[in-house]
N, CA, C and O atoms as a CHARMM CRD file, in Angstrom:
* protein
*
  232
    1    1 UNK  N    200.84000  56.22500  68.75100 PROA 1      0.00000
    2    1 UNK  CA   201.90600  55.52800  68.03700 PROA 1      0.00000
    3    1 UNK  C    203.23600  55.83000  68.70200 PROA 1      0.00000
    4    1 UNK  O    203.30200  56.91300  69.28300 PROA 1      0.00000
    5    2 UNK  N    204.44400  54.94700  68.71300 PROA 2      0.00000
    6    2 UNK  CA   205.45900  55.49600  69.66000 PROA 2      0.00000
    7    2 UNK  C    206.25500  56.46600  68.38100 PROA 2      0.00000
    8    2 UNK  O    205.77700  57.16600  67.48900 PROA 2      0.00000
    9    3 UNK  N    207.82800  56.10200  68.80400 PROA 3      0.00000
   10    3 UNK  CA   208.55900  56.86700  68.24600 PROA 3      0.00000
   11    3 UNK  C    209.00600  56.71900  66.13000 PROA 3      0.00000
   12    3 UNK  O    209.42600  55.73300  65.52600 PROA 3      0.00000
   13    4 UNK  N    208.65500  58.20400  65.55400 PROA 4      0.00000
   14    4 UNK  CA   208.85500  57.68500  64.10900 PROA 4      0.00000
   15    4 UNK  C    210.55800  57.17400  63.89900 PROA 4      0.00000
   16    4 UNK  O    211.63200  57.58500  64.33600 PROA 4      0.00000
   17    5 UNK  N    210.12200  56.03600  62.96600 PROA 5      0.00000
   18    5 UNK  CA   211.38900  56.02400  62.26000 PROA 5      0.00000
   19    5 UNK  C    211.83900  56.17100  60.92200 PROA 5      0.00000
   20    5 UNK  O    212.61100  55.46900  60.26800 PROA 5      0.00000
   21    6 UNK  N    210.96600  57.63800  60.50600 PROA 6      0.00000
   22    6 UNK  CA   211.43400  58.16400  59.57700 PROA 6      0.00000
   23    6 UNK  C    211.38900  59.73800  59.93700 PROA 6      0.00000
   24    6 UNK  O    210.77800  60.08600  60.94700 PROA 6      0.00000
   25    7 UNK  N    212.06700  60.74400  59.07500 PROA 7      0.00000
   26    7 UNK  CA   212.63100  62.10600  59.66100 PROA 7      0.00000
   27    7 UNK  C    211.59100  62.88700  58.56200 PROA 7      0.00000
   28    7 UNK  O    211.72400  63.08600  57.35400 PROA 7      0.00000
   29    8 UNK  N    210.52500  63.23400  59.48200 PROA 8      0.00000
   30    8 UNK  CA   209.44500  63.60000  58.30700 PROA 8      0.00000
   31    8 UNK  C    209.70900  64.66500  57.67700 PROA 8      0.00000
   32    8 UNK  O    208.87700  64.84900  56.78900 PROA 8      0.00000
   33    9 UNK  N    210.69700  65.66300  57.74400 PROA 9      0.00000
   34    9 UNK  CA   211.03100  66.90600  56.99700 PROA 9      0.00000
   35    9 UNK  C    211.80400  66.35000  55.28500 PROA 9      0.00000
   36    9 UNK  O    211.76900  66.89100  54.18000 PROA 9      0.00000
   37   10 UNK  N    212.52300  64.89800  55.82600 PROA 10     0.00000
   38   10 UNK  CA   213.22100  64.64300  54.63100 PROA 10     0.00000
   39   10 UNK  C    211.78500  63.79200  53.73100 PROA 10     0.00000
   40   10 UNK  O    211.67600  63.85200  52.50700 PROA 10     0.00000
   41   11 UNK  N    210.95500  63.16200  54.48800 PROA 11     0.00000
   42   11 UNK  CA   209.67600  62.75100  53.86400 PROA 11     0.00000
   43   11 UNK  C    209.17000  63.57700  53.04000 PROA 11     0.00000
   44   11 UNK  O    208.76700  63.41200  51.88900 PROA 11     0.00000
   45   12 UNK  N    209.22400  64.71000  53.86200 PROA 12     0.00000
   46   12 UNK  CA   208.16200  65.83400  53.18700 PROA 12     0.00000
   47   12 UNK  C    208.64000  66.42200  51.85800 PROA 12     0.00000
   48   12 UNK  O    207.84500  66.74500  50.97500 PROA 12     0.00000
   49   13 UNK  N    210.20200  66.57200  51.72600 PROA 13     0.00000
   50   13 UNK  CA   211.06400  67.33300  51.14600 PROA 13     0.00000
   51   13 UNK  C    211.14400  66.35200  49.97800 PROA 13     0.00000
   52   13 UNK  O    211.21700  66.95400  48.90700 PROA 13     0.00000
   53   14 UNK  N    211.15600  64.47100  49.81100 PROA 14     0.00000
   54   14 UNK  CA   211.15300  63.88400  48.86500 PROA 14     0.00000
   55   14 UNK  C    209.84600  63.80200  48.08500 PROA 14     0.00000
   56   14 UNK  O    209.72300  63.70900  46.86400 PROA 14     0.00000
   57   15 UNK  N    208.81500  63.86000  49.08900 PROA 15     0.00000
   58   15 UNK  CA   207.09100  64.39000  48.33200 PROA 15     0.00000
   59   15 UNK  C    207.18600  65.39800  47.24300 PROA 15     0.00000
   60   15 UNK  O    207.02800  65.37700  46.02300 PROA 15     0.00000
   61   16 UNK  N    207.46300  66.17300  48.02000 PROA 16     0.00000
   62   16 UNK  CA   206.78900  67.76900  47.29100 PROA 16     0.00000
   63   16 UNK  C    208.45000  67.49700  45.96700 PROA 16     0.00000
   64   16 UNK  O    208.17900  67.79500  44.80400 PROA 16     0.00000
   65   17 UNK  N    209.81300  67.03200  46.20100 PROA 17     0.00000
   66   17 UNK  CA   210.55800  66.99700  44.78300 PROA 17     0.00000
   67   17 UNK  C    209.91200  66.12000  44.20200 PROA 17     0.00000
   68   17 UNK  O    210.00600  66.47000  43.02500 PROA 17     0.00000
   69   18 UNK  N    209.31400  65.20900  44.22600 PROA 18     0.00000
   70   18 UNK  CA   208.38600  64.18700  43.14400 PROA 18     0.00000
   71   18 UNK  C    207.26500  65.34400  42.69300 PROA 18     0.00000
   72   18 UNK  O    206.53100  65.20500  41.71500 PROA 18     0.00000
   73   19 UNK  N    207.26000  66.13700  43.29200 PROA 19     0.00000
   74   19 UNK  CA   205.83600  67.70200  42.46300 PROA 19     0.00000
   75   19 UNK  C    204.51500  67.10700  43.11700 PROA 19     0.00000
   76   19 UNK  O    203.47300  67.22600  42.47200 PROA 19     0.00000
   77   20 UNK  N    204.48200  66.36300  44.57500 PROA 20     0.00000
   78   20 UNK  CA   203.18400  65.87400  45.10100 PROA 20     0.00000
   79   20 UNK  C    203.30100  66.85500  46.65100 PROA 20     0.00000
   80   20 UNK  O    204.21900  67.63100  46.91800 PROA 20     0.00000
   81   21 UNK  N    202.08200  66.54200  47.52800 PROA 21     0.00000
   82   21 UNK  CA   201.71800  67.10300  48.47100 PROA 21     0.00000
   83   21 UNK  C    201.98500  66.32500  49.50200 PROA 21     0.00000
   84   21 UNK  O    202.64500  65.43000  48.97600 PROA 21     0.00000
   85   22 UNK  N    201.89000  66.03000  50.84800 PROA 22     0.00000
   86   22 UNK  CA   201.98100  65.62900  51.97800 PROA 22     0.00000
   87   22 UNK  C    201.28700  65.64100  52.89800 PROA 22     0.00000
   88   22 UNK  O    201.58300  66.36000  53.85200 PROA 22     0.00000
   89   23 UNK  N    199.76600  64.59700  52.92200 PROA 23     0.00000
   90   23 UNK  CA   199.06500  64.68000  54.31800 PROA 23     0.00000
   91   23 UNK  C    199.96000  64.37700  55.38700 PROA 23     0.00000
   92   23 UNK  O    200.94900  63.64500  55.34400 PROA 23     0.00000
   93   24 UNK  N    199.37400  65.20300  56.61700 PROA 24     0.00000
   94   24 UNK  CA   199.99700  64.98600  57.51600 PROA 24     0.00000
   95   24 UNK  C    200.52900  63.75900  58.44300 PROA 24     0.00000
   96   24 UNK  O    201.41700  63.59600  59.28000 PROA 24     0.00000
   97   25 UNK  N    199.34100  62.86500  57.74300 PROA 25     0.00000
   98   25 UNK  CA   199.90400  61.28100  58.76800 PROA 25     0.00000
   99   25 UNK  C    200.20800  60.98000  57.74400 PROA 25     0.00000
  100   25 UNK  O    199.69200  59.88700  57.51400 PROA 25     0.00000
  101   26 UNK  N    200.85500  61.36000  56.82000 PROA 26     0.00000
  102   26 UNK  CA   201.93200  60.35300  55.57400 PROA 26     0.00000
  103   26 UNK  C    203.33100  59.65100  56.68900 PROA 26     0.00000
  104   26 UNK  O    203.71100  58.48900  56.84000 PROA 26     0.00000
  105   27 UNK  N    203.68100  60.61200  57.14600 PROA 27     0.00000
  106   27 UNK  CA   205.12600  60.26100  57.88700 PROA 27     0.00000
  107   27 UNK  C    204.80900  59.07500  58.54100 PROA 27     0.00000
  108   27 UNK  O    205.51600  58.08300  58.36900 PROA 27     0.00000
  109   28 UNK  N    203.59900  59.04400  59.44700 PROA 28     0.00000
  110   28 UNK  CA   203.30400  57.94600  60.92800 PROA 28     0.00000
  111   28 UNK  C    202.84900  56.85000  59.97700 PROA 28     0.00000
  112   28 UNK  O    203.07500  55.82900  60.62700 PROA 28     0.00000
  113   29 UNK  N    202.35900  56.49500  58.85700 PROA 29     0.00000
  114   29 UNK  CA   201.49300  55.37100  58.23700 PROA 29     0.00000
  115   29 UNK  C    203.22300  54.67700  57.05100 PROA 29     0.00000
  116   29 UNK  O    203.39100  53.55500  56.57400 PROA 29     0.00000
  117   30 UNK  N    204.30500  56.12300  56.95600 PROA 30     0.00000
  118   30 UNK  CA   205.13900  55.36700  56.28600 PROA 30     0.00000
  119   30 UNK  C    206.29300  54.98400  57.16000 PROA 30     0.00000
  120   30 UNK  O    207.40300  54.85800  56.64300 PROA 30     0.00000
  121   31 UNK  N    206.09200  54.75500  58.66700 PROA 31     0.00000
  122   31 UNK  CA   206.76200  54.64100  59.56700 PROA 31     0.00000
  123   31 UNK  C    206.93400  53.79600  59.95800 PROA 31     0.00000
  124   31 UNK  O    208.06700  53.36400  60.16700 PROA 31     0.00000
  125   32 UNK  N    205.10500  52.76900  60.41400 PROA 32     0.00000
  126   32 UNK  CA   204.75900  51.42500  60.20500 PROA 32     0.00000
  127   32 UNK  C    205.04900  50.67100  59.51400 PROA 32     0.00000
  128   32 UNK  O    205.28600  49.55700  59.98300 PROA 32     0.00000
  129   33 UNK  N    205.21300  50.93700  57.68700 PROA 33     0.00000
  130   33 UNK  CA   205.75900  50.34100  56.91400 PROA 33     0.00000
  131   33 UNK  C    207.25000  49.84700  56.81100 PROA 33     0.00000
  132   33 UNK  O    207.63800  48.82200  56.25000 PROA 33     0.00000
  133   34 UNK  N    208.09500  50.90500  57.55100 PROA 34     0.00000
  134   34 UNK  CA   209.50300  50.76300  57.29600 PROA 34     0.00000
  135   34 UNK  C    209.64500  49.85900  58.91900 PROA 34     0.00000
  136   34 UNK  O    210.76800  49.46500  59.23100 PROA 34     0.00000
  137   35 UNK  N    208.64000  49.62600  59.72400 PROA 35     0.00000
  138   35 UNK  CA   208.41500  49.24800  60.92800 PROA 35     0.00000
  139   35 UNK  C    208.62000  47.77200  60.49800 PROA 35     0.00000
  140   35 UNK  O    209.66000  47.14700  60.71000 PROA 35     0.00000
  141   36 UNK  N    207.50100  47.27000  59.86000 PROA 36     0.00000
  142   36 UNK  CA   207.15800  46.12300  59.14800 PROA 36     0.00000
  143   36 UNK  C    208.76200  45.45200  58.60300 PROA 36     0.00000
  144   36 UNK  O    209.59200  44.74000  59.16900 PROA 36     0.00000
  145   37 UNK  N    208.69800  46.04400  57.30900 PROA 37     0.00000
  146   37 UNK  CA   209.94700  46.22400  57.27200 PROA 37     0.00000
  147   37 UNK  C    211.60900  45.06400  58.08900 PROA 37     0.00000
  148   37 UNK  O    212.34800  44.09100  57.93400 PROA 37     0.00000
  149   38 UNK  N    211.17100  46.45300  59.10300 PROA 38     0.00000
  150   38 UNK  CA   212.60800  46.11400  59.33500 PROA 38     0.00000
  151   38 UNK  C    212.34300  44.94200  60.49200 PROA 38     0.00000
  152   38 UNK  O    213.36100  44.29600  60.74100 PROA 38     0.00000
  153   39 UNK  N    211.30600  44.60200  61.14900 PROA 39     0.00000
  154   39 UNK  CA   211.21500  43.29700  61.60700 PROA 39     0.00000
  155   39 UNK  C    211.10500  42.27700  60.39800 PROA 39     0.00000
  156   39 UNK  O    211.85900  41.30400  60.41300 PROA 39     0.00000
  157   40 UNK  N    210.55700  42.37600  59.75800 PROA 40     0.00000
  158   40 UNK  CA   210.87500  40.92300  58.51200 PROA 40     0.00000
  159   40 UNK  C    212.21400  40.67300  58.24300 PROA 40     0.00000
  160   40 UNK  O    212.65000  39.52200  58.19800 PROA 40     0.00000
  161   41 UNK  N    213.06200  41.88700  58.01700 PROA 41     0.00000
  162   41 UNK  CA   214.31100  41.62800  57.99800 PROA 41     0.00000
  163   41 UNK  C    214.83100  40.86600  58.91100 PROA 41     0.00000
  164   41 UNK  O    215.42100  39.82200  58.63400 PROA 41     0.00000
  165   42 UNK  N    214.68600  41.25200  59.95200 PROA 42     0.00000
  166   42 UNK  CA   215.52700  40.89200  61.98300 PROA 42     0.00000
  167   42 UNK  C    214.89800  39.03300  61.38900 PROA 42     0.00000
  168   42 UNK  O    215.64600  38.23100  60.83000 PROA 42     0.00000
  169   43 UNK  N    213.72500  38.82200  61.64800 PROA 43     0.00000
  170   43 UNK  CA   213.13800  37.44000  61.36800 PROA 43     0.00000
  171   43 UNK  C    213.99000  36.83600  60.56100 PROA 43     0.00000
  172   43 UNK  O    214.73100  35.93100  60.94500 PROA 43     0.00000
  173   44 UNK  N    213.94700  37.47800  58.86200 PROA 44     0.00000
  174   44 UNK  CA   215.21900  36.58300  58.03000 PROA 44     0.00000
  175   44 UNK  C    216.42800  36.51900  58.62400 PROA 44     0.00000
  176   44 UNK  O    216.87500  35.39500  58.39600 PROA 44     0.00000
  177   45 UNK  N    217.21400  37.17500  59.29200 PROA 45     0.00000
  178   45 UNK  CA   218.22600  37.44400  59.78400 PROA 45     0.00000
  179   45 UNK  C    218.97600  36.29100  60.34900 PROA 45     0.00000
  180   45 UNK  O    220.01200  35.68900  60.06900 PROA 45     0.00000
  181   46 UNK  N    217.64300  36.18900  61.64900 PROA 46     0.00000
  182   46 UNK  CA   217.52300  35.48900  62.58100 PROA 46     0.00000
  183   46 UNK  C    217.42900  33.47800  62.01300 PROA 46     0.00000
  184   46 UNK  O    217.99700  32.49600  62.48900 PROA 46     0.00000
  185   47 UNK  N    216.54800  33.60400  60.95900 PROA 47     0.00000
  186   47 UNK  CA   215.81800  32.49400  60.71200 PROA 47     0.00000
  187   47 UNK  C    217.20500  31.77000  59.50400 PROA 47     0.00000
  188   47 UNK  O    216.98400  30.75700  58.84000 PROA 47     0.00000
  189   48 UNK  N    218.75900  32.65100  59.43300 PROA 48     0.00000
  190   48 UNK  CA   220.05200  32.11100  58.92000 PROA 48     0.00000
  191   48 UNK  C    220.82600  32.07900  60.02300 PROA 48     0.00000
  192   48 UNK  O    221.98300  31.93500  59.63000 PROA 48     0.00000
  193   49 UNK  N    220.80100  32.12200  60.87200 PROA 49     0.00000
  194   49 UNK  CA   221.60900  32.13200  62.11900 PROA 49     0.00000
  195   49 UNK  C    222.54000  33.74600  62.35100 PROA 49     0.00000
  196   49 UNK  O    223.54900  33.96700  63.02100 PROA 49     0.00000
  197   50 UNK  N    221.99300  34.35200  61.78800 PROA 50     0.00000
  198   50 UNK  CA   222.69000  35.85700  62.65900 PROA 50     0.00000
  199   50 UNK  C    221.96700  36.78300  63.03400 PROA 50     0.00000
  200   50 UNK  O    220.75600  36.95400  62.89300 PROA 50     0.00000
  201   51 UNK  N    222.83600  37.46500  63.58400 PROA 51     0.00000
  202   51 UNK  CA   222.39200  38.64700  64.65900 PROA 51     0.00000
  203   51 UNK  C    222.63900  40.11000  63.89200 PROA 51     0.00000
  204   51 UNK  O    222.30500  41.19400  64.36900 PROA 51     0.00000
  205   52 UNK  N    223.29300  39.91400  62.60600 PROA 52     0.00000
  206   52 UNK  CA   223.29600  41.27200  61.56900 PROA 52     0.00000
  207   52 UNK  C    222.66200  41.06600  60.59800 PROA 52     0.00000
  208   52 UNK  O    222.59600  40.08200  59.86300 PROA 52     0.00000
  209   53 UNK  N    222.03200  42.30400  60.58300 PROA 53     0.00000
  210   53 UNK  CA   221.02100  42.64900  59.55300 PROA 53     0.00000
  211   53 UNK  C    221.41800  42.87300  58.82900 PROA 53     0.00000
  212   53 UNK  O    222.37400  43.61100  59.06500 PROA 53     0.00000
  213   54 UNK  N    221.21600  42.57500  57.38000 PROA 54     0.00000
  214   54 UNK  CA   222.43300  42.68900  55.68300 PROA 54     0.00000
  215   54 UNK  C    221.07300  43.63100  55.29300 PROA 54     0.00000
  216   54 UNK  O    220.03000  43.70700  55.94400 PROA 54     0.00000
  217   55 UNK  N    221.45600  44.40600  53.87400 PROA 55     0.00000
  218   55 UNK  CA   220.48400  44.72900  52.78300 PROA 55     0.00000
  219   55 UNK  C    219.81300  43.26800  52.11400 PROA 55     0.00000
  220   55 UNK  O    218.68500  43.26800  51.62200 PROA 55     0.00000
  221   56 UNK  N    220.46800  42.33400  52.15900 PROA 56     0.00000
  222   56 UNK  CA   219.79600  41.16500  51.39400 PROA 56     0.00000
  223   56 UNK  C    218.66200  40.38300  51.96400 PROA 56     0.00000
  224   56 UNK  O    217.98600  39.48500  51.46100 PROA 56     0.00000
  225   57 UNK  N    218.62100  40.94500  53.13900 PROA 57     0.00000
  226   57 UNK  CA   217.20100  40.50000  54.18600 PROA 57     0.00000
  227   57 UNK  C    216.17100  41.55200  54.34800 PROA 57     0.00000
  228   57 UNK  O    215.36900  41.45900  55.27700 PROA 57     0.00000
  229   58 UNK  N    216.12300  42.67800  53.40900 PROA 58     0.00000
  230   58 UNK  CA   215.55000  43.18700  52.59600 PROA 58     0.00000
  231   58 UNK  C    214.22400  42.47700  51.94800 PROA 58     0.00000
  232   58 UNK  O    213.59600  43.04300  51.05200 PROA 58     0.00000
């Protein structure tokens, strides 16, 4: 998998304050997601005519 784009210590640190545990490929499988993500956004973005990404393309 290439590079995460999430900071798995703060992953880990929002797990275990919810009072849960942390397999170790939690970080890389919620990485993909925010991966996903943030290309659907770029697509909406794109698919109104801009080149900035808002929260509303979310």
């Amino acid at each position: 998998m290439g590079d995460l784009l999430v900071v798995g210590s703060k992953v880990k640190e929002a797990v275990k304050g919810a009072g849960c545990n942390m397999a170790g490929n939690f970080p890389e499988a919620l990485s993909g997601t925010v991966g996903g993500l943030v290309s659907k956004a770029c697509e909406r973005a794109k698919a109104n005519g801009r080149k900035t990404v808002r929260p509303e393309d979310l």
